[in-house]
KETI-158580 format. One line per field, with one value per residue (C-alpha): residue number from 1; y, z, x. Coordinates in nm, 3 decimals. Layout:
# KETI-158580
pos [NUM ...]
yy [Y ...]
zz [Z ...]
xx [X ...]
//
This chain:
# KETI-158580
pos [1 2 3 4 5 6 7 8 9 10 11 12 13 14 15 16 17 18 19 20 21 22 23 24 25 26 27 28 29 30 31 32 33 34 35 36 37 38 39 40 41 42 43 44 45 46 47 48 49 50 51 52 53 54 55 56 57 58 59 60 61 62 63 64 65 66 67 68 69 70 71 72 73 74 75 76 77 78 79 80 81 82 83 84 85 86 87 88 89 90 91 92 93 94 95 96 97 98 99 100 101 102 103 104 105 106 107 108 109 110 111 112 113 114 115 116 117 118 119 120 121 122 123 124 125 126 127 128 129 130 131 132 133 134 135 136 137 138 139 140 141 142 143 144 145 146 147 148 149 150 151 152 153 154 155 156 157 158 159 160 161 162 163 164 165 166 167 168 169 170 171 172 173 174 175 176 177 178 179 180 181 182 183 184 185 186 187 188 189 190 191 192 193 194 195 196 197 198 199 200 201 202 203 204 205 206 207 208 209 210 211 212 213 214 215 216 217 218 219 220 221 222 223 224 225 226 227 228 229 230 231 232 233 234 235 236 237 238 239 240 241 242 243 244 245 246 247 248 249 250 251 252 253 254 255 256 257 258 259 260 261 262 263 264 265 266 267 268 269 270 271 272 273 274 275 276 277 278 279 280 281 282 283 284 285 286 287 288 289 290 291 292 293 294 295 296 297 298 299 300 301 302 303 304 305 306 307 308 309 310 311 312 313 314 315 316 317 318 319 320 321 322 323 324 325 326 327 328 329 330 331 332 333 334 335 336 337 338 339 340 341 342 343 344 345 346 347 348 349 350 351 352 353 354 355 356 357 358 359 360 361 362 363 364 365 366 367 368 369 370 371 372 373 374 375 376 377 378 379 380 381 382 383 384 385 386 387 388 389 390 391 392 393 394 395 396 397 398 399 400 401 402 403 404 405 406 407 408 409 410 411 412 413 414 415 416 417 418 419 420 421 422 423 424 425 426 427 428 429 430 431 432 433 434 435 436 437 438 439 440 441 442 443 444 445 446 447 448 449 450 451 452 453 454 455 456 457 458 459 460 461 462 463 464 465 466 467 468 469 470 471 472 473 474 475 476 477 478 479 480 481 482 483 484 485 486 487 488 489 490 491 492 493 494 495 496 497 498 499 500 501 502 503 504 505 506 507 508 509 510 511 512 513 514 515 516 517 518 519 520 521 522 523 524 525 526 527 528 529 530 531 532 533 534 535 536 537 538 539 540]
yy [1.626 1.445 1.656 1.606 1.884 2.093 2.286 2.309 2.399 2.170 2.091 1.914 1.672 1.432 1.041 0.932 1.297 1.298 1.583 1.773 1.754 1.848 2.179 2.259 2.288 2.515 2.778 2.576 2.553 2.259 2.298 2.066 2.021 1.675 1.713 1.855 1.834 1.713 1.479 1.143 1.117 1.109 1.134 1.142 1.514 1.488 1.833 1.746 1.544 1.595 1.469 1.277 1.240 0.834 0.751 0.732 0.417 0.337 0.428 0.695 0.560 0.670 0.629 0.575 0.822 1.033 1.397 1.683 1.854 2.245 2.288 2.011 2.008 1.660 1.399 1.200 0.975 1.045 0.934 1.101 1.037 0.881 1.157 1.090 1.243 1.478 1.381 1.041 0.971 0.931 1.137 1.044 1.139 1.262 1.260 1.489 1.642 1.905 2.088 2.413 2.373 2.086 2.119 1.815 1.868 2.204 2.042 1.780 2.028 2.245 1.939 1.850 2.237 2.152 1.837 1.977 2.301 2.088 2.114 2.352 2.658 3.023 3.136 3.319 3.652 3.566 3.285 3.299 3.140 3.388 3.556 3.269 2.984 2.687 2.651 3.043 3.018 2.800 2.865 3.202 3.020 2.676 2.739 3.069 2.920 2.958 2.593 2.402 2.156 2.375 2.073 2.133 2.075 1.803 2.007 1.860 1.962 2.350 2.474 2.169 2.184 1.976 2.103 2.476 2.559 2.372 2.472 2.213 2.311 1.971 2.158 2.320 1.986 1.847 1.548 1.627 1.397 1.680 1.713 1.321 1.268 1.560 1.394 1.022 1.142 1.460 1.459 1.024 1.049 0.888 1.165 1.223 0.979 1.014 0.840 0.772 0.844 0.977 1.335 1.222 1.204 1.370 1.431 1.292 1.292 0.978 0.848 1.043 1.270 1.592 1.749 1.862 1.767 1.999 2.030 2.044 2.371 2.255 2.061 2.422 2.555 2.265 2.335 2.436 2.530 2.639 2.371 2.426 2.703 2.836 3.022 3.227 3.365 3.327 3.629 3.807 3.989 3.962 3.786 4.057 4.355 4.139 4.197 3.896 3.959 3.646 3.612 3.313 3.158 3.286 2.982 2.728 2.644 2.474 2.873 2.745 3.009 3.169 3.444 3.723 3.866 4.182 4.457 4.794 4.991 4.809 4.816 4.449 4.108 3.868 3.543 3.344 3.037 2.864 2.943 2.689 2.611 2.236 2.276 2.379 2.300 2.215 2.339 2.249 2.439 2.343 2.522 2.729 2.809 2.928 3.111 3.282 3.629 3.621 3.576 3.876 4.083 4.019 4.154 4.438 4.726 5.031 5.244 5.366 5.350 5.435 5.322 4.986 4.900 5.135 5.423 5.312 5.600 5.644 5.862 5.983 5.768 5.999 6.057 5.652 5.642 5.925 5.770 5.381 5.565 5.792 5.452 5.259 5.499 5.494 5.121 4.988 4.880 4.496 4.478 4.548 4.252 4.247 4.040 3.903 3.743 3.393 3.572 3.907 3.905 3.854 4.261 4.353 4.104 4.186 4.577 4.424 4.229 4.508 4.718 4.459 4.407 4.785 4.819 4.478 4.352 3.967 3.814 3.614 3.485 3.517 3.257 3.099 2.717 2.416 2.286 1.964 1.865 1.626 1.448 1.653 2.004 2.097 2.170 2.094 2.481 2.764 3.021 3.095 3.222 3.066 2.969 3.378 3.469 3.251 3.320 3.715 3.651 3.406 3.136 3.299 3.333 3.266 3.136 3.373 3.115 3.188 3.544 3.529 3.352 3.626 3.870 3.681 3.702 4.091 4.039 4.226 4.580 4.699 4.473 4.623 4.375 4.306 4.079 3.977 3.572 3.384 2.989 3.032 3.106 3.409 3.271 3.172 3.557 3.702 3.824 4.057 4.261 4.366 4.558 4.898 4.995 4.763 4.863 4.636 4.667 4.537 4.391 4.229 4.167 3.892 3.728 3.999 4.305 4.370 4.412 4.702 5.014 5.146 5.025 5.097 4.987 4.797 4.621 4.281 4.035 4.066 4.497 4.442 4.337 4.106 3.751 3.434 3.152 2.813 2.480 2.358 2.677 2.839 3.193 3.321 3.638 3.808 4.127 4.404 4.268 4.552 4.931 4.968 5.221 5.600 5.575 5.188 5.189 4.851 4.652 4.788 5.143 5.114 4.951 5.187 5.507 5.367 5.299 5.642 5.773 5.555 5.753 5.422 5.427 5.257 5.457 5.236 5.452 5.277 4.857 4.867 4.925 4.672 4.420 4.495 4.423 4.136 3.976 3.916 3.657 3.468 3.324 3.118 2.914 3.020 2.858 3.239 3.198 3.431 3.310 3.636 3.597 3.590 3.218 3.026 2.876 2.559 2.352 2.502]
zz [-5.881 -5.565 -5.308 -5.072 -4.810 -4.785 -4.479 -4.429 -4.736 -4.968 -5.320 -5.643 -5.767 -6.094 -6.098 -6.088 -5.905 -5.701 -5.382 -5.588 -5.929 -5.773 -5.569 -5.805 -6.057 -5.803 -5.808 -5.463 -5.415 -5.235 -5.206 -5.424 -5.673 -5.815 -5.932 -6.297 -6.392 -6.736 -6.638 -6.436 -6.084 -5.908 -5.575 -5.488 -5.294 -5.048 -5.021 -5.061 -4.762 -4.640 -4.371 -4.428 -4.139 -4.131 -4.259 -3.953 -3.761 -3.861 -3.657 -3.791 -3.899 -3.623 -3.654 -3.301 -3.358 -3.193 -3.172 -3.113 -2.808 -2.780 -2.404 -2.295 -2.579 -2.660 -2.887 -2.673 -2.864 -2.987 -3.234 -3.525 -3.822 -4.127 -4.393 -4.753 -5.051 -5.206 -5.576 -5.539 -5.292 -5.506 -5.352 -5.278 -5.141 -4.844 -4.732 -4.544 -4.570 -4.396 -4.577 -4.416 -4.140 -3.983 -3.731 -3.827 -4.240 -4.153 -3.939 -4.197 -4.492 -4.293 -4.250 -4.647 -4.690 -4.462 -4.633 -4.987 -4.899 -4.688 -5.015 -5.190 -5.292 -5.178 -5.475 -5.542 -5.642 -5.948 -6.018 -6.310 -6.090 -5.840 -5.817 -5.967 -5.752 -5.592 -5.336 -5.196 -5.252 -4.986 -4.779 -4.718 -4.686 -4.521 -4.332 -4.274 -4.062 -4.088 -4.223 -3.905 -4.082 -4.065 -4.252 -4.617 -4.873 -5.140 -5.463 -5.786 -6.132 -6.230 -6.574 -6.787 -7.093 -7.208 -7.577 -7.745 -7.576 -7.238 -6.885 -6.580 -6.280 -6.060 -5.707 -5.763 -5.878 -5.620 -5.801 -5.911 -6.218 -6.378 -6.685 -6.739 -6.740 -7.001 -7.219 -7.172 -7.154 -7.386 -7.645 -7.681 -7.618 -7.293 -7.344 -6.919 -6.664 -6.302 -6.200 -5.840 -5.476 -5.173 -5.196 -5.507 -5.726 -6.070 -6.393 -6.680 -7.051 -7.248 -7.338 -7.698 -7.679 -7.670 -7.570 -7.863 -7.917 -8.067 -7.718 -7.506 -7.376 -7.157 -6.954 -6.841 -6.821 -6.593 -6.357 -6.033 -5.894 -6.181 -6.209 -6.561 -6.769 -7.096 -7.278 -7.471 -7.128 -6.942 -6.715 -6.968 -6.740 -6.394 -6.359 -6.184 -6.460 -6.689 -6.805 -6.930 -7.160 -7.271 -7.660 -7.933 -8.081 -8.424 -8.536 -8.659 -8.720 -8.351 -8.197 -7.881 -7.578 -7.413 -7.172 -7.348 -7.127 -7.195 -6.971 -7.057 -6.944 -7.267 -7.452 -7.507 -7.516 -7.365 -7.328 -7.435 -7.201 -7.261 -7.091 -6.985 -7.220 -7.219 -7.537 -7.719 -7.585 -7.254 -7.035 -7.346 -7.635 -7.890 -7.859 -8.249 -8.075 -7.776 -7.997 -8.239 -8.054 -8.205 -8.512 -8.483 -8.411 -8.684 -9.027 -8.904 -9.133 -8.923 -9.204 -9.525 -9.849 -10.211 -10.528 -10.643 -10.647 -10.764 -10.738 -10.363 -10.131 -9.749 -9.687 -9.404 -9.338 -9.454 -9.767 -9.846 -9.740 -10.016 -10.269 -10.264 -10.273 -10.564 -10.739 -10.649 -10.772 -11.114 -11.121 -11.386 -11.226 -11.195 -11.221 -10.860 -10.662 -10.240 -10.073 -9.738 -9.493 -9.287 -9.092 -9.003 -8.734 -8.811 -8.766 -9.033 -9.266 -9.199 -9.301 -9.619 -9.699 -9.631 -9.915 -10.171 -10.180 -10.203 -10.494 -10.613 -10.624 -10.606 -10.298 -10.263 -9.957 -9.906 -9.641 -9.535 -9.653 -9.495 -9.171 -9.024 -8.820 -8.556 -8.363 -8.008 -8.111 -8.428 -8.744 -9.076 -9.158 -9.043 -9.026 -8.731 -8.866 -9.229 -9.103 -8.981 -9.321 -9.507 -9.271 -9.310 -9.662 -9.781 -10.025 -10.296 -10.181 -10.373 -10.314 -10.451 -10.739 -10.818 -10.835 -11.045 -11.353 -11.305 -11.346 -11.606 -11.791 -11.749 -11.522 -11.246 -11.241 -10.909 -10.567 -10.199 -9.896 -9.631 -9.512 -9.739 -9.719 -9.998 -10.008 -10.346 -10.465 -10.641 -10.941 -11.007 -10.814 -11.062 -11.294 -11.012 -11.085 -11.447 -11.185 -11.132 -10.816 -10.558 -10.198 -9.919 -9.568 -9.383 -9.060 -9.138 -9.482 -9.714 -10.088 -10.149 -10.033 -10.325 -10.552 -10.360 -10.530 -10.171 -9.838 -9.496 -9.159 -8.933 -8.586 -8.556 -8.362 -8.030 -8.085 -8.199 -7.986 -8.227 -8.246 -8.467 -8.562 -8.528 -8.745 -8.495 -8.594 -8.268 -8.253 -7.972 -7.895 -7.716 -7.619 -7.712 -7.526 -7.689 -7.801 -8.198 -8.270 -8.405 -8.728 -8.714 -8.785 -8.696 -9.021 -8.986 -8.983 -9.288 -9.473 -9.330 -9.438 -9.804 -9.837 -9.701 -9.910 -10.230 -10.144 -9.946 -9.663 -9.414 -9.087 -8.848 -8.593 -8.321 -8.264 -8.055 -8.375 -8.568 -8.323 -8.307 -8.683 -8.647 -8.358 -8.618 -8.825 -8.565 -8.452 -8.618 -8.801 -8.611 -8.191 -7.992 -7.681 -7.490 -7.392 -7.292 -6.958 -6.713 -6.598 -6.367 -6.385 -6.527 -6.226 -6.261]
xx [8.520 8.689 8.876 9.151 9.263 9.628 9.636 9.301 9.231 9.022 9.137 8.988 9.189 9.216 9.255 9.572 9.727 10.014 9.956 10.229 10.075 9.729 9.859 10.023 9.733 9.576 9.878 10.019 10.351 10.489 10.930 11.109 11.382 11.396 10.983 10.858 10.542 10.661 10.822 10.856 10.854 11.229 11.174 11.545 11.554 11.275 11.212 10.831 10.779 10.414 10.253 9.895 9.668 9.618 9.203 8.967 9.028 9.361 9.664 9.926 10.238 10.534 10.900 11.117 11.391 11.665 11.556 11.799 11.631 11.755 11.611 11.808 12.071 12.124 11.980 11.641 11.430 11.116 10.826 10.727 10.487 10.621 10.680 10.577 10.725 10.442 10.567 10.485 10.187 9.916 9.553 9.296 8.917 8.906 9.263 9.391 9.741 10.000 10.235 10.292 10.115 10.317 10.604 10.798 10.730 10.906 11.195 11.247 11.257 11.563 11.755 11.693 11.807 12.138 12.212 12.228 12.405 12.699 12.879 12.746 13.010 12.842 12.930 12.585 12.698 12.880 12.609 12.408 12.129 12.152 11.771 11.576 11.752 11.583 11.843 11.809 11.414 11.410 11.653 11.467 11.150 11.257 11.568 11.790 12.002 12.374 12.612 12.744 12.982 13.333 13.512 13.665 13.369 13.385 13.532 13.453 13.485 13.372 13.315 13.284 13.192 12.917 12.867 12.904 12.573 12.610 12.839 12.822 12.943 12.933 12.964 12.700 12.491 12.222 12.165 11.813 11.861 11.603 11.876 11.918 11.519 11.519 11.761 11.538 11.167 11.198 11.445 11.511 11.897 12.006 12.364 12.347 12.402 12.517 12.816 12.877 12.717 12.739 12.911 13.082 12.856 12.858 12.610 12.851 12.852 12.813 13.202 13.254 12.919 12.825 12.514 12.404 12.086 11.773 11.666 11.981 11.866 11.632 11.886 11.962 11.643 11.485 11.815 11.684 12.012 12.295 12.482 12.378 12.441 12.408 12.648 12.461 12.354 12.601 12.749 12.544 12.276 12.152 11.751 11.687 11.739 11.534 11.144 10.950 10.689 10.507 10.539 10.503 10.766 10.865 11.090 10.815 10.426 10.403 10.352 10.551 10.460 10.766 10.892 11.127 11.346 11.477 11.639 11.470 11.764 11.943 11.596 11.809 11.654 11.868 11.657 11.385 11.188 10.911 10.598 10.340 10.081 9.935 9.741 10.098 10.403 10.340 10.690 10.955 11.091 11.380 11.724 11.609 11.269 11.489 11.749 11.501 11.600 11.909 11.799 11.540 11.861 12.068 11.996 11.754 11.643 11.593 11.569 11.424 11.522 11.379 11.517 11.707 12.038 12.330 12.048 11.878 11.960 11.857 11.555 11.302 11.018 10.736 10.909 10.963 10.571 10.460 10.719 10.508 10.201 10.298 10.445 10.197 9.905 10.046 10.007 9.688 9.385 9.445 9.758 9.881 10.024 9.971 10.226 10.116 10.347 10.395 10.641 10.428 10.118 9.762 9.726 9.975 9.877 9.451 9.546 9.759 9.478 9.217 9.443 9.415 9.026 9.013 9.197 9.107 9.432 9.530 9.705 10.054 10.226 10.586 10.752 11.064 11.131 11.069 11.339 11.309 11.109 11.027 10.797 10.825 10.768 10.914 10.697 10.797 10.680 10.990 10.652 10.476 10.173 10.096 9.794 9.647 9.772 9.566 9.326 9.267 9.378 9.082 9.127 9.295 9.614 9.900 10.273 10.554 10.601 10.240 10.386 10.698 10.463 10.209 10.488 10.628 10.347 10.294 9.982 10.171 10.311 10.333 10.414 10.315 10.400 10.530 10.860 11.181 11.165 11.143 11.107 11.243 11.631 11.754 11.720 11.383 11.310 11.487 11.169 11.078 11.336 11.145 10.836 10.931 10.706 10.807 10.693 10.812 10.722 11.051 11.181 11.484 11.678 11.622 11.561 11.319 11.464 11.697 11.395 11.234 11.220 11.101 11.175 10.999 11.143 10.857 10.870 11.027 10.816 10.977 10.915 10.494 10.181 9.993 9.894 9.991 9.769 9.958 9.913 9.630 9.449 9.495 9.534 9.768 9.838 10.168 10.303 10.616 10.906 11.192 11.113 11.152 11.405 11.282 11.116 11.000 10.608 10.434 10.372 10.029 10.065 10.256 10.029 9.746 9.917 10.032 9.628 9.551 9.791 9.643 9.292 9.157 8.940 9.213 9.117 9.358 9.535 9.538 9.652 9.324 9.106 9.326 9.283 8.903 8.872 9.086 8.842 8.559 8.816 8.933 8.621 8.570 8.730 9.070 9.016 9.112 9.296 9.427 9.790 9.938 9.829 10.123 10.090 10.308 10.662 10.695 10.795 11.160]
//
C-alpha cells in the first residue's frame, strides 16, 4: 500500500484519498468544520490548511505577504509557503506533509479561529453544544487567545424554527454548509440553502418548507457548532452528564449502530447518534432510528401479572414465574406453542428456542408490521432482529397467523413467549383468547398482552447486553445503556427459570453462558462482528 508522511509520521493511504480522509482513517485528527467523511468536499472554512513539502527538485510555492511582527509591532512583509486545504489535496506517494508540526499551519489556523468567533455570541453556558463543540475544541487546542475586535457583532436571527424537530440559531452559524450537503447528498431534498455573504450570511429554509424530512435529524447532528438544535434535546441535559453505550438500532431490519446516551444519575436515556460503521450505516441514521428511545419508554411493563382480564391482578415475580410453570406443565405433550420474537435479542430468543425442542413444542414468531421504507437506510421490516430469530429458531418457524389456525384448530393449548407485537389486528388474534395458559415474557405492551394469563416484566433493549442479526445476516452486538427497574429479569432468565421450573435442563445463570451457547449459531451462516467497540466520531 502507498504511503505519504504527517509529521513525520508515515501513513498508508488509498487511491483517490484526500490528506484528511487518509488521517483520519488512522485515528488522526486534522481541525476542521466544513469536512465529513460522508460527504462531499466543501472546503469553505480552511481550518485544514496543511503545509506539503514541494517534491525534490521543484521549488516550494511562497506567497509575498504582510506579517504582523510582535518584536517590532507592526506589519513587515514576508514569504510564506502556500497553504493547502487538507480536505481537498488529493495524496500522494511519497509526499510529505505538516500539520502540527508547522509554525505557519498553526498561525494560520488561530487567525481561521479569530475570524469565525468575530461574531460569534459567548453564549456557551446555556448552549446545548457546550462540551462537544467544534468551535471550543479548538480554540483550546488552536488558539486561547482572548477577541480583539471591541465593535458590536453582526446579530442575526436566534431560535428559528425550522420544523417540529429542528432550532437554528444563525449567530451561532459558521457557514459550514454541513446541513445543506445533508439535505442534497443524504436525504435528496435540496430544503437548505444559504442566502447571502460576508457576515450576513444565513442557512434558510426553502420558501413554504419545512424540514421535515425522514432524516432531518442529521442536519443537527453533523452541526459542529449549535447553530442547530434539536428539540427533543434541547436544554434537556448537559453532554457532559451523559454515558454512551454503543447499541443497535431497534426501529428496522438495517441494525443501524448508534451511541445511547443516558445520564446514570437519572438511570435516563436522553439521546441516540449513530455510530460509525461502513458495512451498515456508515455516519447516518433516520430521525425513527434516532427516536426509537422514546418509544422504548413508553408503554413499559415493569411488573407482573397473572390472570386475564376482569380477574388479572399484580403479583411478585417469583410467584408469576411458578404460576406459567404450573400452567404450562399441565399443558398435553404436543400441544404447547413457543413464541419467539423479531423484537427480542438473539440470547432471549436461543433460551426460548432451547425450551421448545425440550418439550418438543412447535415454534412461531411474533413481529411488528411492515413501515416504509427507502432506499438510504430504511428497511421495509420494523424488526431488528427477524433474521437471529429465524436463525436460533431453525426452519420451522412460524408467523402468528400460522398460530391463530393451529389454535383454531385445537392443535395448541398452552403459549410461552416472549414480546406483545403482532403484525396482525385484534381481530384475526382474537382465537387466542380460547388458550387458557398463556405465558408472555414482556417489555412493553401490545396486541398480545391482553391474552396473557401470566405476565413477566423483562429488559427493554436499551436495559439488555445482547446482539441482533440484521437483513445482511450480520450479527451485531451492543451493550446496557439504562438499569432495568427491581424485578425486570432479562428475556433470558425468564425463559431459563420457566424451563427449570417445567423440570428442563436450562442451566443459564449467567449472560456469559448464554452468549457462549449463542457463539456456536452465529458462525456460520450469521457474518459475527463485533460492533460494540467504542469507535471514533463520525467527522462531527
Amino acid at each position: 500500500m502507498p504511503r505519504f508522511k504527517l509529521d513525520d509520521r508515515e501513513l498508508p493511504f488509498e487511491k483517490g484519498d484526500t490528506i484528511i480522509r487518509a488521517a483520519h482513517r488512522q485515528g488522526i485528527e486534522i481541525p476542521h468544520y466544513c469536512w465529513h467523511p460522508g460527504l462531499s468536499v466543501a472546503a469553505n472554512c480552511r481550518m485544514c490548511l496543511v503545509e506539503i513539502e514541494p517534491p525534490p527538485g521543484r521549488p516550494a510555492m511562497m506567497l509575498d505577504i504582510m506579517h504582523w511582527d510582535e518584536g517590532k509591532r507592526d506589519w513587515v512583509p514576508a514569504k510564506k509557503p502556500k497553504l493547502q486545504p487538507a480536505c481537498q489535496q488529493e495524496v500522494s506517494e511519497g509526499m510529505v506533509v505538516r500539520s502540527q508540526s508547522s509554525t505557519h499551519v498553526a498561525e494560520a489556523r488561530r487567525s481561521v479561529q479569530e475570524f469565525l468567533l468575530v461574531n460569534h455570541p459567548v453564549d456557551c453556558p446555556i448552549c446545548d453544544q457546550a462540551g462537544e463543540c467544534k468551535l471550543q475544541d479548538y480554540w483550546m487546542s488552536e488558539g486561547r487567545q482572548p477577541k480583539r475586535m471591541l465593535d458590536e457583532p453582526v446579530h442575526k436571527p436566534k431560535g428559528v424554527v425550522f420544523s417540529e424537530t429542528i432550532v437554528y440559531d444563525a449567530e451561532r452559524c459558521i457557514a459550514c454548509t454541513r446541513c445543506i450537503r445533508v439535505c442534497d447528498e443524504l436525504a435528496g431534498d435540496h430544503a437548505l440553502d444559504l442566502r447571502e455573504r460576508g457576515n450576513r450570511f444565513e442557512v434558510v429554509l426553502a420558501p413554504g418548507r419545512k424540514l421535515d424530512g425522514p432524516y432531518s435529524l442529521m442536519t443537527e447532528h453533523v452541526c459542529p457548532v449549535g447553530a442547530l438544535t434539536s428539540s427533543h434535546f434541547r436544554f434537556k441535559a448537559r453532554v457532559w452528564t451523559l454515558r454512551g453505550s454503543p447499541g443497535v438500532c431497534s426501529g428496522c431490519a438495517t441494525g443501524c449502530n448508534t451511541w445511547v446516551d443516558a445520564d446514570p444519575r437519572e438511570n435516563r436515556v436522553y439521546r441516540l447518534r449513530p455510530r460509525d460503521n461502513e458495512q451498515v450505516n456508515k455516519y447516518w441514521m433516520c430521525d425513527d432510528g434516532m427516536m426509537t428511545y422514546e418509544r422504548q419508554r413508553l408503554g413499559r411493563v415493569s411488573r407482573a401479572y397473572v390472570g386475564r382480564d376482569s380477574a388479572r391482578s399484580e403479583a411478585a415475580v417469583e410467584d408469576a414465574l411458578k404460576r406459567a410453570a404450573t400452567e404450562l406443565s399441565k399443558v398435553p405433550k404436543g400441544k404447547l406453542a413457543v413464541v419467539l420474537s423479531a423484537q427480542a435479542t438473539c440470547e432471549d430468543n436461543l433460551v426460548l428456542a432451547e425450551l421448545a425442542r425440550a418439550v418438543e413444542a412447535r415454534l412461531y414468531l411474533s413481529a411488528r408490521g411492515p413501515w416504509q421504507a427507502d432506499r438510504v437506510l430504511r428497511n421495509a421490516d420494523a424488526n431488528p432482529n427477524r433474521a437471529g430469530a429465524v436463525l436460533v429458531g431453525g426452519d420451522k418457524v412460524g408467523s402468528l397467523q400460522d398460530l391463530v389456525a393451529s389454535v383454531a384448530a385445537g392443535d395448541v393449548q398452552g403459549i410461552v413467549g416472549i414480546g406483545a407485537d403482532a403484525d396482525l389486528d385484534s381481530a384475526t388474534l382474537a382465537p387466542l383468547g380460547r388458550v387458557g395458559a398463556v405465558a408472555l415474557f414482556l417489555s412493553h405492551d401490545g396486541p398480545l398482552a391482553r391474552f396473557a394469563t401470566v405476565t413477566v416484566p423483562v429488559c427493554s433493549a436499551l436495559e439488555a447486553e445482547g446482539h441482533f442479526v440484521n437483513v445482511k445476516g450480520l450479527a451485531q452486538g451492543f451493550k446496557r445503556a439504562a438499569l432495568p427497574r427491581e424485578g425486570v429479569l432479562p428475556g433470558w432468565d425468564a425463559a431459563a427459570r420457566v424451563g427449570r421450573g417445567l423440570g428442563l435442563e436450562l442451566s443459564y445463570r449467567a449472560a456469559r453462558e448464554v452468549r457462549a451457547a449463542l457463539q456456536a449459531r452465529l458462525q456460520p451462516p450469521a457474518k459475527a462482528a463485533d460492533t460494540t467497540a467504542a469507535e471514533g466520531a463520525s467527522g462531527a
